[in-house]
C-alpha positions in Angstrom: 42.7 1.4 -12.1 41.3 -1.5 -9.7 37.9 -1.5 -9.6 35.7 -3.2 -7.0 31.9 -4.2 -8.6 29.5 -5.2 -6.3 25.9 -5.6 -8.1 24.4 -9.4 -7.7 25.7 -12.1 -10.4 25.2 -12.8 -13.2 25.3 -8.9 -14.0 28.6 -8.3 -12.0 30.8 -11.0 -14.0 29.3 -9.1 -17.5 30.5 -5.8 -16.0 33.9 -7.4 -14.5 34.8 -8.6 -18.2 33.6 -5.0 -19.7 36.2 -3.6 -17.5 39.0 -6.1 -18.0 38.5 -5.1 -22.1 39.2 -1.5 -21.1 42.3 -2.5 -19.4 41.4 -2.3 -15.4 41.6 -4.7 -12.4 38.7 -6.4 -11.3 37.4 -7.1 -8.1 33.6 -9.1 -7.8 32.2 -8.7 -4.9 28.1 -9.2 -4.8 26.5 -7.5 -2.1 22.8 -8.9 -2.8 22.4 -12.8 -4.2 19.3 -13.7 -6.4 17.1 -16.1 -5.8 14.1 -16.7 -8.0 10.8 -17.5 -6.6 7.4 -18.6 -8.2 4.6 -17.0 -6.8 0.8 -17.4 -8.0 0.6 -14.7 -10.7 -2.1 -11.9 -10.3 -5.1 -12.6 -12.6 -5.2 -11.0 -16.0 -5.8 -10.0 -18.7 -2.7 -8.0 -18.9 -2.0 -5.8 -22.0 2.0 -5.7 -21.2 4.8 -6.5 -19.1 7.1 -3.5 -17.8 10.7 -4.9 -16.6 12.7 -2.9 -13.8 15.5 -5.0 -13.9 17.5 -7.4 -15.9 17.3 -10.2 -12.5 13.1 -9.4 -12.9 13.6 -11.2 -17.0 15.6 -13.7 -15.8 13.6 -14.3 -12.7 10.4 -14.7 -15.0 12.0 -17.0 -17.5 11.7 -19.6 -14.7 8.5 -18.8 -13.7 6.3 -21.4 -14.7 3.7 -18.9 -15.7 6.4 -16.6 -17.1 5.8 -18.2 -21.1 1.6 -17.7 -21.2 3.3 -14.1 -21.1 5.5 -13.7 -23.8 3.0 -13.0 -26.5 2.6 -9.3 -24.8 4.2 -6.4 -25.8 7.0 -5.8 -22.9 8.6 -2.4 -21.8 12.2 -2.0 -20.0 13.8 -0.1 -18.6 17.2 -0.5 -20.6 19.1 -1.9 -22.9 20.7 -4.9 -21.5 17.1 -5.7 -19.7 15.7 -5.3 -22.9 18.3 -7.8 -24.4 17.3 -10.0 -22.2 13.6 -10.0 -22.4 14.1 -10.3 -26.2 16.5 -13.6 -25.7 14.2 -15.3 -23.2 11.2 -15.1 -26.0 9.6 -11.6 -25.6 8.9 -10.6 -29.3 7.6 -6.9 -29.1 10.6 -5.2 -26.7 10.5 -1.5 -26.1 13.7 -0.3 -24.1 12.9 2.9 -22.3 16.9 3.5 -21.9 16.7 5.4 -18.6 15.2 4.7 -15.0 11.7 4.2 -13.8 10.7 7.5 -14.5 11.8 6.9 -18.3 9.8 3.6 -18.3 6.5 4.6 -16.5 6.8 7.5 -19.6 7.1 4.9 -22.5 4.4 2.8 -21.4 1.8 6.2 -20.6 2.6 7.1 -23.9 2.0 4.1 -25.3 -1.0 2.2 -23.8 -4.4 3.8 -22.7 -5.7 5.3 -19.3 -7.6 1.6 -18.1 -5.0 -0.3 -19.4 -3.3 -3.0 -16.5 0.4 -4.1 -16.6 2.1 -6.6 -14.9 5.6 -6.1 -13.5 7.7 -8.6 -12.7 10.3 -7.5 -10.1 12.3 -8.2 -6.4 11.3 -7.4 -3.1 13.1 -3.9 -3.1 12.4 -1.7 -5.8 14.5 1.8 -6.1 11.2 3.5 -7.6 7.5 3.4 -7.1 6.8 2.1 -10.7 2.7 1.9 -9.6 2.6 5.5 -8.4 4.4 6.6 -11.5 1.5 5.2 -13.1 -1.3 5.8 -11.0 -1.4 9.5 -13.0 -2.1 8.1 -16.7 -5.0 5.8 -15.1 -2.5 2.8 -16.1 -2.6 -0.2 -13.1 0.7 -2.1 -12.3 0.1 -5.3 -10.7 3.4 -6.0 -9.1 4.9 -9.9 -8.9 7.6 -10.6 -6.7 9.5 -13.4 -8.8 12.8 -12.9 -7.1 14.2 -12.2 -3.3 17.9 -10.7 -2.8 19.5 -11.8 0.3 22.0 -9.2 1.0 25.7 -10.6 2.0 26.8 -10.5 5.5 30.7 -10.2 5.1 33.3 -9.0 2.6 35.0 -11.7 0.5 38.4 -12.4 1.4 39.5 -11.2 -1.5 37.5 -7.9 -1.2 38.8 -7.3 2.1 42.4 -8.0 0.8 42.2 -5.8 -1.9 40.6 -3.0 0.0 43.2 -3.2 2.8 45.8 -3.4 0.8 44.7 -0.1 -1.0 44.4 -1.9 -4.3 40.8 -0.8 -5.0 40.7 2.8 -6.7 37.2 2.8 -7.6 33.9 1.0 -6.7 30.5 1.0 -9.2 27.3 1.1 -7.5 23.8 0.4 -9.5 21.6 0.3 -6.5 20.8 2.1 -2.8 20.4 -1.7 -1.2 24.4 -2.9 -2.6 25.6 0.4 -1.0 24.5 0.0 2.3 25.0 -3.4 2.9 29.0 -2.3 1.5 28.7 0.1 4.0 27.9 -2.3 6.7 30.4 -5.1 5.6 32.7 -2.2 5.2 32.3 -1.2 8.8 32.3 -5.1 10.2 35.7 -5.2 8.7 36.9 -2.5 10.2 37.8 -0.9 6.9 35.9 2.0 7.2 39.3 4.4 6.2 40.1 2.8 3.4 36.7 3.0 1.7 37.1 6.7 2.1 39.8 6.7 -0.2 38.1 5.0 -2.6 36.3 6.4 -5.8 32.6 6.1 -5.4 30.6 6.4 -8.5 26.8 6.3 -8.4 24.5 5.0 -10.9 22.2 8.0 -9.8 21.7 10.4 -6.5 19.7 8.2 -5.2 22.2 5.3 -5.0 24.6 7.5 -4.0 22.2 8.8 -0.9 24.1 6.3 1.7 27.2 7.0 0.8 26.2 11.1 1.4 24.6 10.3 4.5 28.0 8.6 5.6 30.2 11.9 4.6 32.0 10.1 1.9 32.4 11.6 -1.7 30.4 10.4 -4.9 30.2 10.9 -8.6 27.1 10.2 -9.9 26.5 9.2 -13.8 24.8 11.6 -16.1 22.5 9.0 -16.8 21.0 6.2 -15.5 22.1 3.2 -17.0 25.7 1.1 -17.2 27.8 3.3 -20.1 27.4 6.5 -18.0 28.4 4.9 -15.2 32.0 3.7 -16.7 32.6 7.3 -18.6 33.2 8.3 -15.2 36.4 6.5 -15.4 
């Protein structure tokens, strides 16, 4: 199988070479590129860090302010962004091994109504982390340490391979990488081969676009990267 990955580096090389062990083709393709930024952090105290993604850890790590931080208890929201928080000096690492939903549970259950949180994270955000916890009187103070600038054209090797018919599948992590491989797709003028293609979903909300456009999905049983590839 040929398999075209399009979530933002570093993240889609570590996938790429997960696959190539299993014995498929590999196309890399990032839809979205990272690029940190270093805003003023809110003002504390904070009694923990929640992490949405593994680009929000690695985002923080730059930040200036990101070490005054690292003495706090931190919550992810799986196990390679938990990895990560761990490797870039976070001591007390709780990975929630789900989606938002999962996370905004682990940290209710473990800190009290009045306590504040601060959540490093990107301009787009799948979930509403804050409203999760607005419930369990917890407050999420959000900092934007990282912008994704979503691509404007297919690679040429993406377009080769998907005109060519060599892509079978394509893995999809979030809602924003779908449509702007929808809209690349359609500049291309490719739109009939991505139909034949294998889309499989991270969750149904990823997979919303893709729905909206008619085409087919398979969506993980659960949200995180080794659900996604059993669907292979």
């Amino acid at each position: 199988m040929h398999i075209l990955v399009t979530r933002p580096e570093p993240a889609a090389s570590q996938t790429a070479e997960r696959l190539r062990k299993l014995g498929h083709g590999v196309t890399v393709d990032p839809m979205l590129r990272i690029a940190p930024t270093a805003p003023t952090l809110p003002e504390g105290p904070f009694d923990a860090v929640a992490f949405t993604s593994i680009n929000g850890v690695k985002a923080f790590a730059l930040h200036p302010q990101g070490p005054d931080f690292f003495h706090l208890p931190a919550f992810a929201v799986g196990p390679r962004t938990s990895k990560e928080a761990r490797a870039i000096g976070f001591a007390n690492v709780t990975d929630c091994d789900g989606d938002a939903s999962a996370l905004a549970g682990r940290i209710a259950g473990a800190l009290p109504a009045g306590a504040k949180v601060l959540n490093p994270a990107g301009e787009d955000r799948a979930a509403d982390l804050q409203a999760l916890l607005a419930a369990p009187g917890i407050t999420l103070e959000l900092a934007i340490v990282y912008a994704a600038q979503p691509a404007d054209a297919l690679s040429e090797e993406a377009r080769a391979a998907l005109a060519s018919g060599t892509v079978t599948a394509a893995l999809h992590l979030s809602q924003r990488t779908v449509k702007t491989l929808l809209a690349c797709v359609a500049a291309a003028g490719l739109n009939d081969r991505l139909i034949e293609v294998r889309q499989l979903c991270l969750s149904e909300q990823v997979a919303e676009p893709f729905v909206k456009a008619g085409l087919k999905v398979e969506v993980a049983t659960a949200p995180n990267e080794d659900a996604l590839l059993a669907l292979l």
